[in-house]
N, C-alpha and C positions, 0 to 999 in steps of 0.2 A: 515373719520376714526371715528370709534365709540368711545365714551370713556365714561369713568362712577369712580367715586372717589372710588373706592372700599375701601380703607384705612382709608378711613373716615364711610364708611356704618357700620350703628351699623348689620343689616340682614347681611350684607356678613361675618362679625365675629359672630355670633351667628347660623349662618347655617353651617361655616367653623370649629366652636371648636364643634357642634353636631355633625356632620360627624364624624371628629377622635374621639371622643368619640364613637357611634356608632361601630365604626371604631373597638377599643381598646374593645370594650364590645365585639365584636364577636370572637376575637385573642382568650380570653379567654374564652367564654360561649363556644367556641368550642372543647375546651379541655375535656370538659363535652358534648358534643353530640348536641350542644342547641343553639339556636342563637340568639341574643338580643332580637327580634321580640315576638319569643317564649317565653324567658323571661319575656318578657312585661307583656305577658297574664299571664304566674305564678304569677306575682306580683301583679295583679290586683287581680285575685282570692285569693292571699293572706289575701290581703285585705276587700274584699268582701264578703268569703266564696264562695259563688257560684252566678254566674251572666248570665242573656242571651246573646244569640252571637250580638243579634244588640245593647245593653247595655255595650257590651265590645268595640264595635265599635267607641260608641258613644267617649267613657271615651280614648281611644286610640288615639281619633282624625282621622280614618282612615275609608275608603271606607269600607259595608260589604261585595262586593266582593272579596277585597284585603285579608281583614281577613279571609274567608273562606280558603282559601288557605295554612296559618297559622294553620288556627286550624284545617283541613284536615292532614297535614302532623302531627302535635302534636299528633293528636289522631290515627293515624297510628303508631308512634311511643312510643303509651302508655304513655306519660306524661297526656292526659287529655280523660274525656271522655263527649259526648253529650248525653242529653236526653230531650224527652218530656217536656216540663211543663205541668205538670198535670191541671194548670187551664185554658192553652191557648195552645193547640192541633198544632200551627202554631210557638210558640219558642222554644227554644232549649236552655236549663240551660247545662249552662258549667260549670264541677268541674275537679279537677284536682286530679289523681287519687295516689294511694300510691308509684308509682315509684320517684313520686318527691320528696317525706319526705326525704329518708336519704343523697340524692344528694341536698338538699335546702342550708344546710350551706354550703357547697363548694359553688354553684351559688353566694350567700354570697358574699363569703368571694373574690368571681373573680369582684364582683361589688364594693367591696371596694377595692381592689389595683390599678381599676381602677381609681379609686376616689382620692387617694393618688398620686400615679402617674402625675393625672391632676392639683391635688392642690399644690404640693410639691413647695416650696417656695414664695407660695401665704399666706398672713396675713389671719389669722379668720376672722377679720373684713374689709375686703378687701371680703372677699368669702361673709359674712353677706350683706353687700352692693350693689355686683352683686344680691345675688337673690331678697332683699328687689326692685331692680330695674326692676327687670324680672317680676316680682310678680306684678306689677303695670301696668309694657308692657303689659302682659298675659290678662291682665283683661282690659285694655282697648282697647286690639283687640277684646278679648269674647262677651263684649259687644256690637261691631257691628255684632255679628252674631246673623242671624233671630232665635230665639226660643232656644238662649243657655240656658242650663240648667248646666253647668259644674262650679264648682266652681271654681272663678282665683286664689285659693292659693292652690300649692302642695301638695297631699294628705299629711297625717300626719304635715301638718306647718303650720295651721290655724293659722292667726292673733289674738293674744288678743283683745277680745272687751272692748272698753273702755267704762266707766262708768263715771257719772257725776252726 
């Protein structure tokens, strides 16, 4: 018989509360037409401005044929559009176009109830703990990957550099 501690695997609770998360992001991004995935990519260009599709790939963690597929349906259904890079004939700068603007804060505001939802009687510093912990996992998996270039802290939650 096969057996494996699952109850003890830090991966089988971290792949298990991502799913329903995941999960819970598309109950709601659906109510809005959109689905985590698609999400993603809004938020990356949020953050970005505008970015190539293998650069979104990169930053996503995800195959660019996987992506293609994403961002083929997004740009059918007018949230984003592709073009040229005018300095390299061979990528494709992705932005996202004006149907997102006035549907952004709802996306919002469906990505904070989920947040609420999952944190709801969990301590701030209890929540501060898990990520300071993740933040550490994150990076010292990144680092055995060949040629990562991705930073291991959360966009926007750069660690204070300490000075001496």
């Amino acid at each position: 018989m096969l057996r494996y501690d699952f109850e003890d695997s830090l991966g089988y609770w971290v792949f298990s509360v991502a799913h329903l998360m995941t999960r819970a992001m598309n109950d709601e991004l659906g109510k809005l037409g959109i689905t985590y995935r698609q999400w993603e990519v809004l938020c990356w260009l949020s953050y970005m401005g505008e970015i190539t599709q293998s650069e979104l790939a990169d930053q996503m963690r995800i195959e660019a044929p996987t992506l293609v597929g994403v961002i083929d349906r997004m740009e059918r259904d007018g949230w984003i559009v592709r073009e040229t890079d005018p300095n390299d004939r061979r990528k494709k700068i992705i932005r996202a176009t004006e149907k997102v603007e006035p549907m952004w804060e709802q996306m919002v505001d469906c990505a904070k109830s989920v947040r609420a939802k999952a944190l709801r009687d969990v301590p701030p510093e209890d929540v501060q703990k898990v990520k300071s912990s993740l933040t550490v996992i994150r990076g010292n998996l990144l680092s055995e990957l060949p040629g990562h270039n991705i930073p291991a802290e959360p966009v926007g939650q750069k660690q204070p550099t300490e000075t001496r």
